[in-house]
N, C-alpha and C positions, 0 to 999 in steps of 0.2 A: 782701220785701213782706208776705208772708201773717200773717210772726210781728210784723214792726211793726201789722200791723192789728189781733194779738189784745194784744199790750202794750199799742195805743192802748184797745184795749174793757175791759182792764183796771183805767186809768184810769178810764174811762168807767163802770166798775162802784163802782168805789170814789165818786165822786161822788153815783153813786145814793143808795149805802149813805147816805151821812153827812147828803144831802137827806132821805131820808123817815125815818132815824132822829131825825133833829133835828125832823123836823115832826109826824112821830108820836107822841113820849113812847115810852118803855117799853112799856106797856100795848098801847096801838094795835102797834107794832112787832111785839110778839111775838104779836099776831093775825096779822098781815099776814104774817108769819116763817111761821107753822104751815099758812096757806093757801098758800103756795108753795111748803113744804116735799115738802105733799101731793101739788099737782101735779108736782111731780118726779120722784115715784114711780112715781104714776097715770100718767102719760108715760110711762113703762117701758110699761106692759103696751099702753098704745093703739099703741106701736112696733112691739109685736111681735120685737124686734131685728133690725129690719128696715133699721135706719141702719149697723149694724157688718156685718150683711149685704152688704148695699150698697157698702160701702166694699172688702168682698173682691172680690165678683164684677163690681162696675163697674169697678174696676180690673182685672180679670184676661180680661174679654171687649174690653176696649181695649186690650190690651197682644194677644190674639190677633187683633184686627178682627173683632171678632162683632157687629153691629151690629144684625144679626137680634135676637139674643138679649139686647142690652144694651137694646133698647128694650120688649122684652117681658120681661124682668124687672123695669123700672121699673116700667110699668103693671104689673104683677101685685103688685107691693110697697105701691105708692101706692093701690090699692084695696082692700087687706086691711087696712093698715093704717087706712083713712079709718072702715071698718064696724067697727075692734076701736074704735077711740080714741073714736067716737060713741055708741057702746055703753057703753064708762065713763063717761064721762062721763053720760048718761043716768041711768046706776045711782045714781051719786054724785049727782046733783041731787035723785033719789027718795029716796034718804038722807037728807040732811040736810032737805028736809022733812018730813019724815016724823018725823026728829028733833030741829025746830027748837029744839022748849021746852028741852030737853035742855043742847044746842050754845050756847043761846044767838043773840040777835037775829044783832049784829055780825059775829060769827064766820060764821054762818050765809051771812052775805050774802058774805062772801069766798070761801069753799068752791063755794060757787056759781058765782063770776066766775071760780075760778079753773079749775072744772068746763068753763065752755065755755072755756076756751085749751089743755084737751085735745090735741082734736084737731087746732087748730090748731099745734102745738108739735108732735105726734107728728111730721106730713107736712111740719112746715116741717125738723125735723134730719134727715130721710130724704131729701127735696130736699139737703139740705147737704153731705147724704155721698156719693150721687150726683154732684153738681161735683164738689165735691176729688175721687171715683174717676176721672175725664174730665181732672182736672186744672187745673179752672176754680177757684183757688186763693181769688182774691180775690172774686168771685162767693161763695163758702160762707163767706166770714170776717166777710163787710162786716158784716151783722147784728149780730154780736158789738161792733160799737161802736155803730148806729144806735138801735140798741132802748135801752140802757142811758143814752145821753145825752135819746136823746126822753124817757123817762121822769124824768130828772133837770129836766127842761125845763118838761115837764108838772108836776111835783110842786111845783116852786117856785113856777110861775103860781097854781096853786091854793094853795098854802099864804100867798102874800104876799099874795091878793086875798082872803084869811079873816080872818076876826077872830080868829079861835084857830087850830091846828093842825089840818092833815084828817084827818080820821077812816081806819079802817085798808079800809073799804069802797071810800073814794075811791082808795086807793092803789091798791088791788086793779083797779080801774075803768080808772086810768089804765097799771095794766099791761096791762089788755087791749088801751086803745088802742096803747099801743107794738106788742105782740105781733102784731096783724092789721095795724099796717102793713108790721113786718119782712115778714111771712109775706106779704102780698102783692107784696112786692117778692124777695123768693127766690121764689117762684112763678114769676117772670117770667124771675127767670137760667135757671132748669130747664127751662123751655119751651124757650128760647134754645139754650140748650148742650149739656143731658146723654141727651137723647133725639134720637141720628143712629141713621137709619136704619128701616125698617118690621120690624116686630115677624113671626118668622118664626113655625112650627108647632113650640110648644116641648115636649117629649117629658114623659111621664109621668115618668119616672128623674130630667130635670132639675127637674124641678119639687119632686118627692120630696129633690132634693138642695139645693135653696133652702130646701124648709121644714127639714128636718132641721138644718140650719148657724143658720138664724134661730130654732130653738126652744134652740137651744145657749146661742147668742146671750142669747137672750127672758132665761132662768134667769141667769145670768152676770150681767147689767145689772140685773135684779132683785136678786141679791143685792147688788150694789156700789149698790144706793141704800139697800138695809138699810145696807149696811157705814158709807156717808156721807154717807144725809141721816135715818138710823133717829134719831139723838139729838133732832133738834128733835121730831119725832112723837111719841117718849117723854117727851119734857119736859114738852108739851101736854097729858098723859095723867094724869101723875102730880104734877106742879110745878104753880106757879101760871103766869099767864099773864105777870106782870112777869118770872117765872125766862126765860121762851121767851122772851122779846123781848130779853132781858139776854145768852142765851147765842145766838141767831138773831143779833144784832147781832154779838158777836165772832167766830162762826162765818164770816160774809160776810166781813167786815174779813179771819180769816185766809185766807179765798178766794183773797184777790185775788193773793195769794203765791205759788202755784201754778196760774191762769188761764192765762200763757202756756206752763209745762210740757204742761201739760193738754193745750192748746189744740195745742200742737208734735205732741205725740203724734197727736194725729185727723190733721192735715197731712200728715203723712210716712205714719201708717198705709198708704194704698192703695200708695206705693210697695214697702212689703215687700212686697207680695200681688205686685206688680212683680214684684220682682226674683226672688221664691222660686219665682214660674211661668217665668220666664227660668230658672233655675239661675247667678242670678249671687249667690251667697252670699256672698262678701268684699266687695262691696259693701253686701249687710244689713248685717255685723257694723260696717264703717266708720259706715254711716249709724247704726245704734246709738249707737256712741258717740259722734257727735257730736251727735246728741237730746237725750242724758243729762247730754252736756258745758254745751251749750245749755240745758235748762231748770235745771240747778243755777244757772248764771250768771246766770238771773234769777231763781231763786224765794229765795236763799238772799241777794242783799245787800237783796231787796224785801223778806222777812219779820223781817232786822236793822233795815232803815230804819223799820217799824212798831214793833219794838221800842223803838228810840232813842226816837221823835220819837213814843209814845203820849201823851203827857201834852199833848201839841197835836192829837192825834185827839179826847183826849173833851172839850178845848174844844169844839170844832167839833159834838162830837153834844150836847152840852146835859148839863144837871144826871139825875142816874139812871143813868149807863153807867158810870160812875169802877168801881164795883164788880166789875165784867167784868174788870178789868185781870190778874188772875193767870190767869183763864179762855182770855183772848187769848195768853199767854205760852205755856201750855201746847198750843194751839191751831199757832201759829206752830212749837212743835217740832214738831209731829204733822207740818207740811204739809212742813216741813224734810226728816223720815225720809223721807215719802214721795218728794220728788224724787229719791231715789237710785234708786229702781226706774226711772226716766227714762223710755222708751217702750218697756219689755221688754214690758208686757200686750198690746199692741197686734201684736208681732211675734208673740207664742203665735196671738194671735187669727186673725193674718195666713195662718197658715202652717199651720193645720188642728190648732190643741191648744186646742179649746175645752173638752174634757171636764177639761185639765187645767189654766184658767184658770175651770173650774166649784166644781174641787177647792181650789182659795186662794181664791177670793170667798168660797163656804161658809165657810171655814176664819175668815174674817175678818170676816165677816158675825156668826158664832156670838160669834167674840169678842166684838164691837161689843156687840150685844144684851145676851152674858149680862153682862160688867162695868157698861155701865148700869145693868144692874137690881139690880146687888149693891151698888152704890158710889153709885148716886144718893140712895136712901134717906138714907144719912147725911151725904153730903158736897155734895149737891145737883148744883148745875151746875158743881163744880169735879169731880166725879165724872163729868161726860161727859167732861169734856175729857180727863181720865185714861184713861179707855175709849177715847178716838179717837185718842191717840199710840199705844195697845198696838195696834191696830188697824193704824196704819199699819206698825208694825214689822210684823207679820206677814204683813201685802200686800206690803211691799218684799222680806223674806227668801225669800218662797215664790216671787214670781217671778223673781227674780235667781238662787235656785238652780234653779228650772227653765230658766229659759234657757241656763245653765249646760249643763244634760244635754242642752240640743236637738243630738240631729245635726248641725244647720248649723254649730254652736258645737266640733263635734269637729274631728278630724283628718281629711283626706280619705278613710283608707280606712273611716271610719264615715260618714262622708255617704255614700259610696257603698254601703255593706251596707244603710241606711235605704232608699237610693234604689229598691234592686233589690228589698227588700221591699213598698216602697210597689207596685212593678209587678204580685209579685207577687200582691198581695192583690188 
């Protein structure tokens, strides 16, 4: 049920895509590309990595019945994270007034819109990952198709009752509304479901060991939005605005190819945090590989069927996009490599190797950055898309071989020498 709701949001995102690229032009698109590129980022740090947090320790105080503690870790999450996310956001809005003339009218006004769904996007994927930790599968997923078709819904009303195409502010606008209706309807699952129990007297140590695992976190997700949303920011920076909206356009499109891998992975996450605080390791490794089996089988005949049937996509988005077509191709390998890592990050993450899932985001982060910067110059935006397959190979190599060397992945008598180290430390 979970993974047909994210295939269905997947649809539902590709819809999006082809609605506001066709009703925005170019130009508008890659404003509207760069203002949510930003919030995605900025959503990192108002999280705090308080959602992959989340997804270890709510699944691991419902797997022991700590309900004490599972209700007061939520509140302690949910309120840190509301004052980091309103705090960027703030900053960001003082920004860009500050440096409107600069920015530019248009742009200005999206950085802004997209300034206040901050916070509302921080607390709405921290609510998200709290269900799925509890197990309320389809409560955390629904969003992922509601948001993406309102908005497809919205954009169309607006765009047929215009005389011209809507502006990239409007888009921006009308993402908020989608945004604060999800978020108010995950609010209400979270209320419902992921807080059983009265919030006990939680000790100084566990608190220290919340924040320590969430600042792991924090860095980690921070890198991996360098690593995969740094190209459009770059593009904005140094390209022109038709490049972003050219290369933001086939970026989404090759999204949609790996949405429900993606998507598989956060799902199943809390279970390994399951199974590795039970000690039922043959179970991880089973559920691995059928994650990895699972998101190949869809990301790889979704990102052929874009390849086949492109020349009926840029029907669909209008005159201006035909030129993205090598960009798309080289994109779609990128998302290809990446499924083969399948939901190996998630089990590092699960099972206490953040430092070493800190070690391959850097690694691939650095990549990402420095080939932009060396291959954009001459080759433009077929230069990101070059940067973001080397990118993915060396996210998929680094964690596949470290998963590899996990103890869980050894023979019993190394699980067991880990075991009895972990005691003794």
């Amino acid at each position: 049920m979970a993974l047909a709701i994210r295939i269905a949001g997947a649809g539902g995102m590709f819809l999006s895509h082809i609605v506001l690229a066709r009703s925005l032009g170019v130009v508008g698109f890659g404003e509207y590309s760069l203002a949510i590129a930003w919030l995605q980022v900025l959503t990192v740090a108002g999280k705090l990595g308080l959602d992959n947090t989340s997804l270890r320790y709510v699944a691991e105080y419902v797997t022991r019945n700590e309900a004490g503690k599972l209700s007061g870790f939520i509140q302690a999450s949910t309120r840190a994270s509301f004052l980091a996310s309103t705090t960027v956001a703030s900053i960001v809005i003082a920004l860009v007034i500050l440096f409107r003339t600069t920015i530019g009218e248009s742009l200005s006004g999206c950085l802004i819109v997209a300034a206040l769904m901050i916070p509302l996007v921080s607390l709405r994927q921290i609510q998200e990952a709290s269900l799925r930790g509890v197990g309320r599968l389809f409560e955390s997923q629904i969003s992922t198709v509601v948001w993406p078709v309102l908005l497809s819904l919205l954009a169309t009303v607006a765009w047929q009752t215009s005389s011209s195409g809507i502006s990239s502010l409007t888009a921006a606008i009308l993402h908020l509304i989608a945004v604060v209706t999800v978020s108010i309807m995950v609010y209400q699952f979270q209320r419902q479901h992921a807080a059983s129990g009265d919030p006990v007297s939680i000790s100084d140590s566990c608190r220290q060991q919340w924040k320590n695992t969430a600042m792991a976190f924090l860095f980690a997700e921070g890198l991996i939005a360098l690593k995969s949303r740094a190209c459009v920011a770059m593009a904005g920076m140094l390209l022109d605005r038709e490049a972003v909206g050219l290369y933001g356009a086939m970026e989404k499109f090759a999204d949609v190819s790996v949405l429900a891998s993606q998507s598989l992975g956060l799902i199943i996450a809390p279970q390994f945090a399951s199974l590795y605080a039970a000690g039922r390791y043959a179970e991880m490794r089973r559920l691995m590989r059928q994650g990895q089996f699972l998101g190949l089988a869809f990301t790889l005949p979704v990102a052929l069927g874009v390849a086949i049937f492109g020349e009926y996509l840029f029907l669909l988005l209008g005159p201006g996009y035909r030129a993205g077509w090598s960009v798309l191709m080289i994109l779609l390998a990128s998302a290809c490599i990446a499924a083969f890592s399948g939901p190996a990050a998630y089990v590092l993450q699960m099972t206490g190797r953040e430092r070493t899932m800190l070690v391959i985001t850097a690694a691939s982060a650095a990549t990402n950055i420095l080939l932009s910067l060396l291959l954009m110059p001459a080759y433009g935006i077929m230069g990101l898309g070059i940067s973001q397959m080397a990118t993915s190979l060396v996210w998929t190599v680094g964690v596949r071989s470290s998963l590899a060397w996990h103890p869980v992945w050894q023979d019993k008598s190394v699980i067991t020498h880990a075991i009895q180290n972990e005691v003794a430390r």
